[in-house]
N, C-alpha and C positions, 0 to 999 in steps of 0.2 A: 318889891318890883311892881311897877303900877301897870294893870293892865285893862287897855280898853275893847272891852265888848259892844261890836258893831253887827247890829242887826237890821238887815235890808228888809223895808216893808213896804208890798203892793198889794191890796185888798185884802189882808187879815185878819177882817174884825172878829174872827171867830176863834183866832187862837191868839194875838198878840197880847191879850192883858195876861195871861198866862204866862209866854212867854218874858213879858217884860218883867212880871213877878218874879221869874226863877231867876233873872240875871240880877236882880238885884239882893235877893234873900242868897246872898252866897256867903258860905262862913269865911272865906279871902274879902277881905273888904276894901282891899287897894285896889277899887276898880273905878271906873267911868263907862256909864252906859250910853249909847250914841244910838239913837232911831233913826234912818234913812228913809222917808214917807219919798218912796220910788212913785209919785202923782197918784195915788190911791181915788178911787170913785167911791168908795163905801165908805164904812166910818172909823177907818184905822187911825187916820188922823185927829178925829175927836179923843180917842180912848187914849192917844197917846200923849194928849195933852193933860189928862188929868196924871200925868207923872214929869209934867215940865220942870217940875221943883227939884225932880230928884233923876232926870238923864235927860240929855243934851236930844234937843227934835232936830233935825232939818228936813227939809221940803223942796223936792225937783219935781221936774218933769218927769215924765215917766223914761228909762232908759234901759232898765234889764238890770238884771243881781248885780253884772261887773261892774256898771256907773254907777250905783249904790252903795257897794263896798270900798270903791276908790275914791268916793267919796266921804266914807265915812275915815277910811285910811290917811285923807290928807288934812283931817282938820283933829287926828286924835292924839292926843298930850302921853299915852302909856306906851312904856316900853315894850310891851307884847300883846299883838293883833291877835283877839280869841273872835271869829265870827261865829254867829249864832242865828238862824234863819227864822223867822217871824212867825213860823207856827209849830216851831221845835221846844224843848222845853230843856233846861241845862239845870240836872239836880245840883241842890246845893254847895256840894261839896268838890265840885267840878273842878272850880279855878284854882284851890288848892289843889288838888292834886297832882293836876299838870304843872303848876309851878315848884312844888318839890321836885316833880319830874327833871324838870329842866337840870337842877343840878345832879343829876346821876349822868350825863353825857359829855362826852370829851369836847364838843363845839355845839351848846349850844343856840346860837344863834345862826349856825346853817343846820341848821332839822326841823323836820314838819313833824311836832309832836300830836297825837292823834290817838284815838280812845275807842272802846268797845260802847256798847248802845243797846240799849231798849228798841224795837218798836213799838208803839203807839198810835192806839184809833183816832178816830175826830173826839172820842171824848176821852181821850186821855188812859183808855184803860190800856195794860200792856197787851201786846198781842203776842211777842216773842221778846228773845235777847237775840243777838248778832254778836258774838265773839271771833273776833278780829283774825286771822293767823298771824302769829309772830313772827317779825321778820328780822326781830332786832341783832340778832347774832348775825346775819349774810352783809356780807360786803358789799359795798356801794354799787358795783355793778350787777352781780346777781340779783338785787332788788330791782335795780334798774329794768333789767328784764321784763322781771314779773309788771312792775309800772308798766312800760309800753305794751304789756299784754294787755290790761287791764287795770283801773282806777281802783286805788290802794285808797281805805280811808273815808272819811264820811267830810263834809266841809264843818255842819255845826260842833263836832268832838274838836278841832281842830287848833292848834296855837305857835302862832308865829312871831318870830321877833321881828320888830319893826325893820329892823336895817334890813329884811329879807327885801323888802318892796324898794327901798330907799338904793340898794345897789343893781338891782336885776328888774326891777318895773313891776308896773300893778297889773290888777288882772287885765287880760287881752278882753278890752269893750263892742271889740267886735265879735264877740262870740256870744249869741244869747242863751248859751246852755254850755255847763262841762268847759265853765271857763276856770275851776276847779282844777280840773284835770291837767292843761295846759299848765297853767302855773308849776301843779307840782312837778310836770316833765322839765320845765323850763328851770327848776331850780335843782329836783336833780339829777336829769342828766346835763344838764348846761352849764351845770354851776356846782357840780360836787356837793348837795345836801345831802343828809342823810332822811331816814324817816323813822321814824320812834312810838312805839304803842307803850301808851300805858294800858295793861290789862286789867282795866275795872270799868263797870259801865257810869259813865260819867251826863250822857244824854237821851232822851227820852226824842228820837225822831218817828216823824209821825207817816203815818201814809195816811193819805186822803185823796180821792179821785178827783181835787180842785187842783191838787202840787201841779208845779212846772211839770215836772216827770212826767205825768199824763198827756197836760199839753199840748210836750213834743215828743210824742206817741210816737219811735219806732225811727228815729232819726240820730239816735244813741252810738250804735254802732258804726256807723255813718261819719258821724261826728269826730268818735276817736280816731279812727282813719287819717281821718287829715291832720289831724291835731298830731299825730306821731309824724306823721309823714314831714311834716314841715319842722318837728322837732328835728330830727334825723337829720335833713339836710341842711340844716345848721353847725352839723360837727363837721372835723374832717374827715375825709373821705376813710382811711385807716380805720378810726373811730367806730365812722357809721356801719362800715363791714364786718366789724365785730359785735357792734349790738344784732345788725337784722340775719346774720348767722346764729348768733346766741339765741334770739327771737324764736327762730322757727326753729331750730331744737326743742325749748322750751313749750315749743305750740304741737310739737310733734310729741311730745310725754304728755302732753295736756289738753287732749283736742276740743273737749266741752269745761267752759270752765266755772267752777263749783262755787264762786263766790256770791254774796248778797246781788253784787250787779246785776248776776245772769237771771236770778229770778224776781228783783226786783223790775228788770225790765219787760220780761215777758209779762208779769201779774200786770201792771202797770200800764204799757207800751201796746200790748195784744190782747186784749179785752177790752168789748166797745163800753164807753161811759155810762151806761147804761145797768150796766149787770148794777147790783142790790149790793146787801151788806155779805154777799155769798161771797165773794172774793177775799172778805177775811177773814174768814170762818174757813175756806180752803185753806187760805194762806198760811193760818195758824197751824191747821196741822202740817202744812208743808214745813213750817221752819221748825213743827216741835218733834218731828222725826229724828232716828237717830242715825239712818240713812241717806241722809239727802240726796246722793249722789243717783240711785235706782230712782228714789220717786219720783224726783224731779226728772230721770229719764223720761220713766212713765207718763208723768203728768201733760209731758210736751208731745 
């Protein structure tokens, strides 16, 4: 099964040869690597020519991840969309994995398969692992839940089969952030997918105070709001009365919620650009606790 790896890139030169490295040194070797140069100003473009021989460039305007992805979505020849984000890093043995995966599920080709993660500094060293919660045993709507609580999943562990986009649409372009998020509401609560962790750390994501994430500093939460809301009011009425019941059940057992998000957003979102290399060096002990749940009280 051929699968092509689409990587969106807008001013990376500081992680992309790296990145482009790891998508190619994969021990699955049915792949195609596709570069998105999203009008980059620095020298992403250069660097990712001297691998023209061996993955596919193209070259827009500048437009945001989602017209980068969808564009890399509509010109790619493999049966399974794996995105990979241009200063993320995918250990070798990545794409096999997830493609063994795929045959251990009943469909497929509706499931957003999705993987545990490192993270990693600007220079690559680790800083923590992020192990996923399993959600593979709950039933398409109990997960559903938890989804519109909150974004299940990281984009670059991530692997979809093409007919995902080809029946239900690509990402929402009007979204410049957690256009991520949308899609997976949109495919499963809209569209009956499932979602599937493989539990093994499969990518090395980075935080660096350059990411989108910082950015759009504190506009996250904000963001999902509407993105549920307009999911929601897509089903029918019956439907939607039984998720946002379910919901605030769910939110009433769960009132702070313990995932990578939450402190991803605040490290990230709520410290000015400014703070030093201290933000990792906190953050490491935050994710190497065996606690999270107190310190992270405390820390906030």
């Amino acid at each position: 099964m051929n699968v092509s790896i689409v990587i969106p890139v807008y001013n990376a030169e500081k992680y992309i040869r790296e990145c482009v490295e790891s998508a190619l040194n994969q021990t699955y070797h049915d792949i195609e690597v596709i570069a998105i140069d999203d009008g980059s100003t620095d020298k992403s473009l250069e660097i990712l020519k001297k691998y023209q021989d061996k993955i596919k460039i193209i070259v827009k305007k500048n437009g945001g991840t989602a017209t980068a992805l969808n564009t890399g979505i509509k010109v790619m020849t493999g049966e399974w969309f794996k995105w990979l984000s241009a200063d993320d890093v995918l250990y070798p043995n990545a794409i096999e994995e997830l493609i063994v995966e795929t045959k251990n599920v009943k469909d497929p080709q509706k499931t957003i398969f999705y993987s545990n993660f490192h993270y990693i500094d600007s220079k690559s060293n680790i800083i923590a692992d992020f192990i996923e919660p399993n959600y593979n045993n709950l039933d398409n709507f109990d997960l559903n839940v938890i989804l519109l609580d909150h974004f299940v999943g990281n984009g670059s562990t991530s692997l979809i089969h093409k007919s995902a986009f080809e029946n239900h649409g690509l990402f929402d372009e009007n979204l410049t952030f957690a256009d991520d998020y949308e899609f997976w509401l949109r495919c499963c609560v809209l569209n009956n997918f499932s979602m599937h962790l493989i539990p093994k750390i499969l990518v090395g994501y980075r935080i660096h105070l350059d990411q989108l994430t910082t950015k759009v500093k504190g506009k996250f939460h904000l963001q999902g709001k509407v993105i549920r809301k307009s999911i929601l009011e897509k089903l029918h009425e019956t439907d939607r009365q039984k998720y946002e019941i379910a919901l605030k059940q769910y939110q009433h057992k769960n009132p702070i919620k313990r995932t990578k998000d939450s402190i991803d957003d605040f490290m990230l979102n709520h410290l000015p650009r400014s703070t030093s290399d201290k933000i990792v060096n906190i953050y490491r002990k935050i994710r190497r606790r065996d606690h999270i749940k107190k310190n992270f009280q405390d820390f906030i």
